[in-house]
C-alpha positions in Angstrom: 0.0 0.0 0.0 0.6 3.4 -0.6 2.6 5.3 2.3 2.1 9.5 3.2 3.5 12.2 2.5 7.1 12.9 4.5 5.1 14.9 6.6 3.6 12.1 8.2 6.5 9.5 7.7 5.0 7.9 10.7 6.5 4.8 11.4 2.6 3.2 12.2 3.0 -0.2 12.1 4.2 0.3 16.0 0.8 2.0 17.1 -0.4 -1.6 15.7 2.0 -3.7 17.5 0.8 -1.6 20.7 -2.5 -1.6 20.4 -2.1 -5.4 19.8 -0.1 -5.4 23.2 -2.7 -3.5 25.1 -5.4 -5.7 24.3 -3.4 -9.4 25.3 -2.7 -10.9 21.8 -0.2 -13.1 21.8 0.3 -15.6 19.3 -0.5 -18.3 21.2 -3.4 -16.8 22.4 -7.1 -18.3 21.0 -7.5 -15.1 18.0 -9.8 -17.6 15.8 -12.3 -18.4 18.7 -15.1 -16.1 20.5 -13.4 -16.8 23.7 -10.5 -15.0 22.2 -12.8 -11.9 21.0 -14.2 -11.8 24.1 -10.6 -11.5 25.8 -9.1 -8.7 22.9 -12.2 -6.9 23.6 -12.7 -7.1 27.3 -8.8 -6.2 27.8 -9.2 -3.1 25.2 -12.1 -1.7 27.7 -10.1 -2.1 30.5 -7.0 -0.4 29.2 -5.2 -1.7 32.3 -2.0 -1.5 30.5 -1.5 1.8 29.0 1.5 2.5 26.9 2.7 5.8 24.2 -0.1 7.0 22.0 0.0 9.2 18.8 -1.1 12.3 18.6 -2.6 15.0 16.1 0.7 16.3 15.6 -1.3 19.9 14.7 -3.5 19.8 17.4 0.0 19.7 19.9 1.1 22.3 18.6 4.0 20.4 16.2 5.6 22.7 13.9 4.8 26.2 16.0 6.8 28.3 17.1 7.7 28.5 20.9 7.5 32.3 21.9 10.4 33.1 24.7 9.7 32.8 28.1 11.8 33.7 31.2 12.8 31.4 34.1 14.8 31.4 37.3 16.4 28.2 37.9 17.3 26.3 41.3 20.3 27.9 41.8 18.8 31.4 41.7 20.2 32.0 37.9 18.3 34.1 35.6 17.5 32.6 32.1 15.4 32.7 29.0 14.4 30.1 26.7 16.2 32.0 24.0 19.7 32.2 25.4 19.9 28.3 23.9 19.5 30.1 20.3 22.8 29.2 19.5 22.2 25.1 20.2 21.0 23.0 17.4 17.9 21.9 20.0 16.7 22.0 23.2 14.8 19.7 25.0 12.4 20.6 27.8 12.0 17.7 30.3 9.3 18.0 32.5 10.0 16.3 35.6 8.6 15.6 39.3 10.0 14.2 42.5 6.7 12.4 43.4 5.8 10.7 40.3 6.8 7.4 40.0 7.2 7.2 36.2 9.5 10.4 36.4 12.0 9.0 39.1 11.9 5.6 36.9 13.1 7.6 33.9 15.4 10.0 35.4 18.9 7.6 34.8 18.1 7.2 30.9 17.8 11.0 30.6 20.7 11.7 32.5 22.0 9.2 29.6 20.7 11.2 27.4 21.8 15.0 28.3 25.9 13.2 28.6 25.4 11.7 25.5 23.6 14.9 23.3 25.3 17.7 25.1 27.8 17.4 23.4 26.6 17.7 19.6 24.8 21.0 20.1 21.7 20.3 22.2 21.0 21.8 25.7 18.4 20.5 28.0 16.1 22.6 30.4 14.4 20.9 33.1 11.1 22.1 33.9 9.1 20.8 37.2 5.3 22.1 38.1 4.8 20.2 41.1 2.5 22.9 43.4 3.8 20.7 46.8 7.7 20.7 45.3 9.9 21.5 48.3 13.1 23.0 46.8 15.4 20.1 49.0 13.7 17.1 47.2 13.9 19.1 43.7 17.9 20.0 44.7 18.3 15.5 45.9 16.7 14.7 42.4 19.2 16.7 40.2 22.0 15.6 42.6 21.1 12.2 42.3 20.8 11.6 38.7 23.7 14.5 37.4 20.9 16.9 35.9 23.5 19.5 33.9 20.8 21.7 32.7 18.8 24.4 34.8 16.4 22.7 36.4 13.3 25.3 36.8 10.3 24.8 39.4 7.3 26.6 37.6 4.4 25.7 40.6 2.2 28.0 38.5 1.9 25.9 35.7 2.2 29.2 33.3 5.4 27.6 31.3 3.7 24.1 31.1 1.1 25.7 29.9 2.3 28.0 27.1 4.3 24.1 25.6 1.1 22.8 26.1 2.1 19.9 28.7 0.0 17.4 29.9 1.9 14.5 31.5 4.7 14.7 34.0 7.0 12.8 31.9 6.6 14.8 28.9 9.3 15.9 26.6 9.7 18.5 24.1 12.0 19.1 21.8 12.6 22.5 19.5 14.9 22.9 17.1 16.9 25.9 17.1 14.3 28.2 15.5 12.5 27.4 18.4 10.0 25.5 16.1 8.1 22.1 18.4 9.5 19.1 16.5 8.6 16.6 18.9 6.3 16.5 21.9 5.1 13.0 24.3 7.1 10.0 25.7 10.9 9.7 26.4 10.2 6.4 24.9 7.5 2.7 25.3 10.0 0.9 28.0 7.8 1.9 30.7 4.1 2.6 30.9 1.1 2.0 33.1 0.9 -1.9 34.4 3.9 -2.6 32.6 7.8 -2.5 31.8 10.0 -3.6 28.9 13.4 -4.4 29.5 14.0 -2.6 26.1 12.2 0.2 24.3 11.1 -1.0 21.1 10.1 3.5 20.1 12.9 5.3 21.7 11.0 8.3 20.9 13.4 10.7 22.2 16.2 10.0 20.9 15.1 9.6 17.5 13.8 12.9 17.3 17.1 14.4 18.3 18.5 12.1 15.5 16.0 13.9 13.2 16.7 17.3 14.2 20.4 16.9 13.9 19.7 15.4 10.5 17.8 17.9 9.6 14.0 16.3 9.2 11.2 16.3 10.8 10.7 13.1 13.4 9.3 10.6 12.3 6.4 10.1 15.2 6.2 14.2 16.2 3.7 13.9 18.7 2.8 10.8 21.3 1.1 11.1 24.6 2.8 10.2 27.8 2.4 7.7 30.5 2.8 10.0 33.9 1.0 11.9 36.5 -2.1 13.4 34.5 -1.8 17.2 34.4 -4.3 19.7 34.9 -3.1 23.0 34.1 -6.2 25.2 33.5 -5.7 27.1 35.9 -1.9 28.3 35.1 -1.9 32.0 33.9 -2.6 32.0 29.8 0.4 32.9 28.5 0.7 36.5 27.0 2.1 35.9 23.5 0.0 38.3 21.5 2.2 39.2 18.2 1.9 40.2 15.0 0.7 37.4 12.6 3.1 37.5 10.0 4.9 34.9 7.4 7.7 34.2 8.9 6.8 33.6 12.8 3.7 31.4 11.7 2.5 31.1 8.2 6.0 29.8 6.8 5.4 26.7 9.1 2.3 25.9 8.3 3.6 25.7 4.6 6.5 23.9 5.3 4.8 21.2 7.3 1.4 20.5 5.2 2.7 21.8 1.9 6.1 21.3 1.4 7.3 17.9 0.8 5.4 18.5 -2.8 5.8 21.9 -3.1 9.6 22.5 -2.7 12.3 23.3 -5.8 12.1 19.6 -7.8 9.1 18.4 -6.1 6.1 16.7 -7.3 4.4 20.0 -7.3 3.9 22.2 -10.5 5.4 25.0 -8.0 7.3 25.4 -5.2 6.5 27.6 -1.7 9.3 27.4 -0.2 9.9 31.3 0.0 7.6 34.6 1.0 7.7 35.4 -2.7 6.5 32.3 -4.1 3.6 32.0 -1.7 2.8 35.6 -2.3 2.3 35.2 -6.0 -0.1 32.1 -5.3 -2.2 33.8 -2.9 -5.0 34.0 -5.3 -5.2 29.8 -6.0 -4.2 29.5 -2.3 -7.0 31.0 -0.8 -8.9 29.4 -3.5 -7.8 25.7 -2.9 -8.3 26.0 0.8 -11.6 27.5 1.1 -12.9 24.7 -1.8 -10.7 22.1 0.5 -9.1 20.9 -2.2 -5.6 21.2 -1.0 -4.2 19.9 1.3 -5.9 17.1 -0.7 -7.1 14.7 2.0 -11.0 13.6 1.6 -11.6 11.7 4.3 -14.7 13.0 6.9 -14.0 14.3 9.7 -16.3 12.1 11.8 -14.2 9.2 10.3 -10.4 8.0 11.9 -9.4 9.0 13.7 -6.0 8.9 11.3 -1.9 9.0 11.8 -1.5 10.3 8.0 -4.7 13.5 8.1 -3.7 15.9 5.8 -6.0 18.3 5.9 -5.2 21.9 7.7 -6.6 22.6 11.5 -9.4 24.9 11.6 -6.9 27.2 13.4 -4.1 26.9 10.8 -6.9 27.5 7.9 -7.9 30.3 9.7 -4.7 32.1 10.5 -4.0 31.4 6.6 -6.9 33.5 5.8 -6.6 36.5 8.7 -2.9 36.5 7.1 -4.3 36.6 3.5 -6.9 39.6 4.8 -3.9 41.0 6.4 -2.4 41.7 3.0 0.8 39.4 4.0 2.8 40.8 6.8 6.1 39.0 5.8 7.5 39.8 9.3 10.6 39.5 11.1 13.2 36.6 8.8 14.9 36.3 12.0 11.5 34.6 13.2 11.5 31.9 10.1 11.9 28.2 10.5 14.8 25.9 10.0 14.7 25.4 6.0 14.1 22.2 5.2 16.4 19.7 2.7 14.6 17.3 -0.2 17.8 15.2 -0.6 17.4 12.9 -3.6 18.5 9.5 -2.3 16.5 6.6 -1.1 13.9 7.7 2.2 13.8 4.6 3.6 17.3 4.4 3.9 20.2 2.2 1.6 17.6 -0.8 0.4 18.9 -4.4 0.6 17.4 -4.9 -2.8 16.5 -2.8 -5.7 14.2 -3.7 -8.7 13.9 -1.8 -11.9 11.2 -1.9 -14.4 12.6 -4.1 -17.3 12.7 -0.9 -19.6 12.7 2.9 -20.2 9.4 3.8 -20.8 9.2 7.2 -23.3 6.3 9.0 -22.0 5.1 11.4 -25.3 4.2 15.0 -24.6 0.6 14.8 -24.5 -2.1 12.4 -25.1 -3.6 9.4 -23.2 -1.1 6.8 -21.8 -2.4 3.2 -21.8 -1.6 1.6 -18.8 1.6 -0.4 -18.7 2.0 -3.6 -17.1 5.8 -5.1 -16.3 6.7 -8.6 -14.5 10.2 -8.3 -12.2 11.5 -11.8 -11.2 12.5 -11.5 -7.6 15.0 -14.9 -7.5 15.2 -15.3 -4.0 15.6 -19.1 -3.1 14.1 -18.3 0.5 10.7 -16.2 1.7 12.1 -12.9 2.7 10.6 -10.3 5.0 9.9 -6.8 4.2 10.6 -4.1 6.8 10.0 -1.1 4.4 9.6 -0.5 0.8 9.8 2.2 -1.5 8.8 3.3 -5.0 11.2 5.6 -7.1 9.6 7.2 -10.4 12.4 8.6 -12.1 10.6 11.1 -13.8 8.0 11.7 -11.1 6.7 14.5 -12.9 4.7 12.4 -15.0 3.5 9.3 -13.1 0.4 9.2 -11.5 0.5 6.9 -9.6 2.1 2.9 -9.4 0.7 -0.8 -7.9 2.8 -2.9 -7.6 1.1 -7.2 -7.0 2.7 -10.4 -5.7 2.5 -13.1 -8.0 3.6 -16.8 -5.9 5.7 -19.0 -7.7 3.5 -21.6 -7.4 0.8 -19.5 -9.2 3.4 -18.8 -12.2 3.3 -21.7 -13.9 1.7 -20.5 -16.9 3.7 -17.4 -17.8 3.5 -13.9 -16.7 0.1 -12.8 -19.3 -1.1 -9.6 -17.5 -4.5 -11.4 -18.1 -3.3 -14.6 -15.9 -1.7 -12.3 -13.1 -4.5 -9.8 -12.9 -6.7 -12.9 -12.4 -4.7 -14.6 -9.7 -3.5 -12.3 -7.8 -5.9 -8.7 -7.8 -7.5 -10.2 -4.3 -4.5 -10.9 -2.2 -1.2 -10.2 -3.8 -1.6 -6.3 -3.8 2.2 -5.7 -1.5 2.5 -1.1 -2.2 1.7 2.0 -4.2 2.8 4.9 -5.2 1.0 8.3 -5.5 2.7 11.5 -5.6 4.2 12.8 -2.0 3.2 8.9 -1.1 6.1 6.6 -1.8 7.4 4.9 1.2 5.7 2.1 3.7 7.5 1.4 7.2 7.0 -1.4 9.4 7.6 -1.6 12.6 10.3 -3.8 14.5 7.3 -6.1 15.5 5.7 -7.0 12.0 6.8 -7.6 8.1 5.3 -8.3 4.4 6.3 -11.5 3.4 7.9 -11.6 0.1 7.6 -15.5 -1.0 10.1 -17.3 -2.1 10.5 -17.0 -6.0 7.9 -14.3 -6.2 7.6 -12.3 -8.8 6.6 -8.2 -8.7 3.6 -7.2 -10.9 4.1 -3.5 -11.5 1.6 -1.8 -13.3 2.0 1.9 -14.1 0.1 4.6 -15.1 1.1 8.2 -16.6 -0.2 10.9 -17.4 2.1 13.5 -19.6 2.6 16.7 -18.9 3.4 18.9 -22.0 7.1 17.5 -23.1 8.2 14.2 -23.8 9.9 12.5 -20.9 11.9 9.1 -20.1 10.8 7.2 -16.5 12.6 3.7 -15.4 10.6 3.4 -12.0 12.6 1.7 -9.2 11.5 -0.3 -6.2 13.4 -0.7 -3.3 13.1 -3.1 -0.1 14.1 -3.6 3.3 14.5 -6.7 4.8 14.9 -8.0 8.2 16.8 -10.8 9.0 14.2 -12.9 11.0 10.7 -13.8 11.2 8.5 -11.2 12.7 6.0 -12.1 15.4 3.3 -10.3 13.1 2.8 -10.6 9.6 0.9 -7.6 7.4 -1.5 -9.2 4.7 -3.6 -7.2 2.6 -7.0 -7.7 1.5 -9.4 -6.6 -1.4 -12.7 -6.1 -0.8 -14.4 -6.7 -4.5 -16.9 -8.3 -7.0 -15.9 -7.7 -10.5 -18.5 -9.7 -12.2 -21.4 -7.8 -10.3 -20.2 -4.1 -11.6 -22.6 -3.3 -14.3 -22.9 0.9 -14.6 -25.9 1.5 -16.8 -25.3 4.7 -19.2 -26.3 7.7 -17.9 -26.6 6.4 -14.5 -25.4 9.4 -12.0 -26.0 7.2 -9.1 -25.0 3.8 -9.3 -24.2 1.9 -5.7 -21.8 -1.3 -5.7 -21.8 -3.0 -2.4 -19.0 -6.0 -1.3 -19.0 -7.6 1.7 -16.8 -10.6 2.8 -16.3 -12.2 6.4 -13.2 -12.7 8.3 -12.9 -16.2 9.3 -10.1 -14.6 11.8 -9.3 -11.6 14.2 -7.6 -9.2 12.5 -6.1 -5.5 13.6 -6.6 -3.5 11.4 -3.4 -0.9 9.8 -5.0 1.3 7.2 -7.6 1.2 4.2 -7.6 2.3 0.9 -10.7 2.7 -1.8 -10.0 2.3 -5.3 -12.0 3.4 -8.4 -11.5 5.4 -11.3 -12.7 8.3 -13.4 -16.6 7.6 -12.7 -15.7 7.3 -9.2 -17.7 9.3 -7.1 -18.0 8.2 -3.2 -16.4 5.7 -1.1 -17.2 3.9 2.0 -16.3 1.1 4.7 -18.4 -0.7 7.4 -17.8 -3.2 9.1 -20.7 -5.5 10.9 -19.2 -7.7 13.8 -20.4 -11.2 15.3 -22.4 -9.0 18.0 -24.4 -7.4 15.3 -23.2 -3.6 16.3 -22.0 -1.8 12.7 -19.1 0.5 12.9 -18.1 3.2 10.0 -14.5 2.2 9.4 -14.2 5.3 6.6 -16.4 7.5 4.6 -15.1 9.6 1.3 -17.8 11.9 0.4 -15.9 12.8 -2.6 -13.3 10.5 -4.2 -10.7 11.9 -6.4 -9.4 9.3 -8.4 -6.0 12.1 -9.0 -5.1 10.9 -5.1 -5.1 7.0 -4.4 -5.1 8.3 -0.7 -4.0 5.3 2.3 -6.2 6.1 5.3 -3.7 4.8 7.9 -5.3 4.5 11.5 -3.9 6.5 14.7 -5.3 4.0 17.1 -5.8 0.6 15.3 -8.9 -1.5 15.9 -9.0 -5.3 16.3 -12.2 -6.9 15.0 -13.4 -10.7 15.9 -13.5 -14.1 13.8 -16.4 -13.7 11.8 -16.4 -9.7 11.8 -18.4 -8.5 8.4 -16.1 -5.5 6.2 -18.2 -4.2 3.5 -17.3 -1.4 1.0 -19.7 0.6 -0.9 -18.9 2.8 -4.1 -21.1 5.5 -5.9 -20.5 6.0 -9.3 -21.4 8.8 -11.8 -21.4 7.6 -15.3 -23.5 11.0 -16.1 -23.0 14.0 -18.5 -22.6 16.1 -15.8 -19.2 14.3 -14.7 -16.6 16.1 -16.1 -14.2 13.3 -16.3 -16.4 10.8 -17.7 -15.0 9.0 -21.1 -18.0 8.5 -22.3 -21.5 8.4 -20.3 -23.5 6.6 -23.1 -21.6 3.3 -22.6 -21.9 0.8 -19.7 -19.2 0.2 -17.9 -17.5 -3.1 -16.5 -14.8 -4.1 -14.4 -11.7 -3.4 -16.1 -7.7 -2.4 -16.4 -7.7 1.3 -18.4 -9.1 4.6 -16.7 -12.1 4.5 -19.2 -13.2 1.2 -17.6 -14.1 0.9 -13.9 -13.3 -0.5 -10.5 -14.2 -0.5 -6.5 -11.7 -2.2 -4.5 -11.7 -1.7 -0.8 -8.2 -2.7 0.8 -7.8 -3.9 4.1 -4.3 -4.2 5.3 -4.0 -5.7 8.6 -1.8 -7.6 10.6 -2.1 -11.2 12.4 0.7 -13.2 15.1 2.6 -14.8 12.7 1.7 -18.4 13.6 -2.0 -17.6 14.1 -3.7 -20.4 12.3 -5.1 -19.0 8.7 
């Protein structure tokens, strides 16, 4: 499947694994059996075990700006938050002397400030314990080696303005004072349990990101700890100008950006006041119709890891900026630019497949739909840890599927006819749509890639006003064992049943199919084409109850979009998914080839489909 922009290069796979945790499943555990829906489901109510969550990312705040604030530390020094300007981060660790969680986590970020220190990032310890006596505050630094200032802030008002919530939250800004990451040190400890080993160290791999350069993979989680109420803490006073660079610059960089940047996807890049100021006309326009950021999802659905769409606050400080006529503001107050650097996302791939020829894509004109086989050779099954696809002339690819064909189901040659047949239901293994090219697992689950498989890559273009060359790559990532989950993927389809009668503006296809299994789910992802015109997924489980897994009220079939779940949900043996499409074969369609014919199940844009995928994940040697 498909993965999301940069901007939401959230490694989800893990909020699987722990949601998996959370609710008891094990792979020895009885998944295929009520008994074993009753326990995932009595355990998930419960939440007795309670480990790192993500966030909304916009919602905390990721990607503002921190305004200064002053502080007088234990030792009676005076400080400000911006006397670190010179740092390539700083972390705020909040901390308290009567949580347990804290004291339990004070030796690894002691750890942590020895070990960071060093390469540019200063730490700023920030307690807002009311009952703090300044003696057991003085024994905790002591104890542990705490180099930073350690602050007391009993009035809340500086855990307030970062927008704290737990005692053993973390924040860390980059040295435009920009919030990269906000949450969990990491998942070793939690309520009702405790790794050995963290399998997220949160922490430290957004300081890895921030030294790097890029933005953190998970940006915001919430935080096992004493429970913070701070709405009572004085508001903080930060009333300034609304300009470009100390807020609409980073609102741009973080939901526009990783397509709109110098040799992006994009037609354009906004990367710079000028270059946003010259679209301010389609801006406004493509926000107000919500057509960009494009995400189509409804908001009563999710919620998801990947949303695209703007906050109603970030829309609306767009448009009081817009009214404003563009204050561009101090460019001392700007973010951190970002790099696009042109190798491989995912990292150096163990393998790397190439379509079997250059493909000449003319200048204009319809593309039919190409269709290679790649021959994958590999005497064992191997397990895939990430994958990602690499247009080489991105400009002009729409998007790419790539399908897993068996070696036992290749017998009769590689005819697109015979593969399409075989394998459209199950084999479907990634895709790629602009801004949407990598898939991450995490350390708990894999794809399997059969032994002898072969890679089905079909690829669609669409030209773009001169004559271009594109040899799309693939790469993957293996790891080296067998993972205690494996992802599968599932379609959700009946091509024989899809009849679309001419002129039909509103033709309904329904699909269900039962799981004979438990299954968690990771992320879905609707599939028609030009005649498209709404998408949705239900599913009915054994108890009868119906749950709205996803609803598109308007599919764009120019964004195959993967709907990746924040919090995924496990459904019983026997759990109903059903997915529903609406179709327009009308005149009034603009993109309609041709309403007077009626249209079937079929390969080209001018035919039709509705495919729901499901991909999901199962203990590896739960019984299939």
């Amino acid at each position: 499947m498909t993965q999301t922009p940069p901007k939401f290069e959230v490694w989800f796979g893990f909020l699987a694994a722990l949601f998996l945790s959370q609710c008891g499943g094990k792979a020895e555990e009885p998944w295929n059996t009520a008994e074993g829906a009753l326990l995932a489901e009595a355990d998930a109510r419960k939440m007795v075990r309670q480990g790192p969550k993500l966030l909304d990312p916009e919602e905390f705040k990721i990607g503002r700006r921190i305004e200064d604030f002053s502080f007088r530390d234990l030792d009676g020094k005076e400080g400000r938050l911006y006397q670190f300007q010179k740092q390539k981060a700083t972390v705020v660790v909040l901390t308290d002397t009567t949580c347990p969680l804290c004291q339990r986590y004070a030796p690894a970020l002691a750890r942590l400030e020895q070990e960071f220190t060093p390469k540019g990032i200063a730490f700023l310890f920030l307690n807002l314990g009311e009952a703090e006596t300044e003696q057991a505050m003085q024994d905790m630094r002591e104890a542990h080696g705490f180099q930073g200032p350690y602050v007391h802030d009993p009035s809340g008002e500086l855990g307030r303005r970062l927008g704290a919530t737990s005692t053993t939250d973390v924040f860390v800004l980059d040295s435009a004072f920009t919030l990269q990451y906000r949450g969990a040190v990491d998942d070793r400890l939690g309520f009702g349990y405790s790794k050995p080993k963290a399998s997220r160290p949160y922490l430290r791999e957004a300081l890895n990101a921030v030294l790097a350069g890029r933005p953190p993979l998970d940006a915001a989680t919430w935080a096992p700890g004493c429970v913070l109420d701070l709405s009572d803490a004085p508001a903080p006073n930060d009333e300034v100008q609304l300009t470009y660079h100390n807020r609409i610059s980073r609102i741009f960089q973080r939901a526009c950006n990783d397509c709109h940047h110098e040799q992006g996807v994009a037609p354009f890049a906004l990367e710079n006041y000028a270059q946003v100021k010259s679209k301010r006309g389609m801006i406004r326009f493509v926000i107000e119709e919500g057509l960009m950021p494009p995400w189509f999802g409804a908001e009563e659905s999710g919620p998801w890891a990947n949303d695209m769409s703007l906050s109603q606050d970030d829309r609306q400080a767009i448009f009081d900026w817009l009214d404003a006529k563009l204050p561009e503001g101090n460019p001392q107050d700007a973010p951190l630019e970002r790099s696009y650097p042109d190798g491989w996302r995912i990292g150096k791939p163990d393998a790397i497949f190439s379509i079997p020829e250059v493909v000449k894509v003319p200048a204009e004109g319809v593309v039919p739909y190409y269709f290679f086989p790649i021959e994958t050779n590999f005497p064992e099954d191997r397990w895939v840890q990430a994958v990602e696809i690499r247009p080489t002339a991105k400009e002009v690819v729409h998007h790419v599927t790539v399908h897993l064909l068996p070696k036992e189901l290749n017998q009769e040659g590689l005819d697109a006819k015979v593969w399409k047949q075989r394998v459209g239901k199950h084999g479907f293994f990634m895709g790629y749509v602009p801004g949407a090219d990598i898939r991450i697992y995490s350390s708990e689950m894999a794809r399997r890639l059969p032994a002898g498989a072969t890679l089905m890559v079909r690829l669609h273009y669409n030209p773009n006003g001169r004559e271009v060359e594109d040899q799309t790559q693939i790469g993957l990532i293996f790891r080296q064992d067998p993972p205690p989950f494996e992802v599968f993927c599932e379609a959700i389809q009946d091509r024989p049943g899809l009849k679309i009668p001419p002129y039909e503006a509103h033709y309904v296809h329904r699909t269900e199919q039962t799981m004979p299994y438990g299954v968690t789910l990771l992320s879905l992802m609707p599939h028609m084409h030009l005649r498209g015109k709404s998408f949705q997924y239900e599913v009915r489980k054994p108890d009868g109850s119906v749950v709205d897994l996803l609803t598109v009220p308007s599919y764009d079939f120019n964004w195959q979009m993967l709907y990746v779940f924040r919090e995924p949900p496990f459904f019983p043996a026997g759990s109903v998914f059903a997915a529903t499409g609406i179709f327009d074969n009308s005149p009034a369609n603009p993109a309609n080839p041709d309403p007077s014919k009626e249209v079937r199940w079929g390969q080209q844009t001018w035919h039709e489909m509705c495919i729901g995928y499901l991909e999901y994940y199962r203990p590896l040697q739960a019984k299939q």
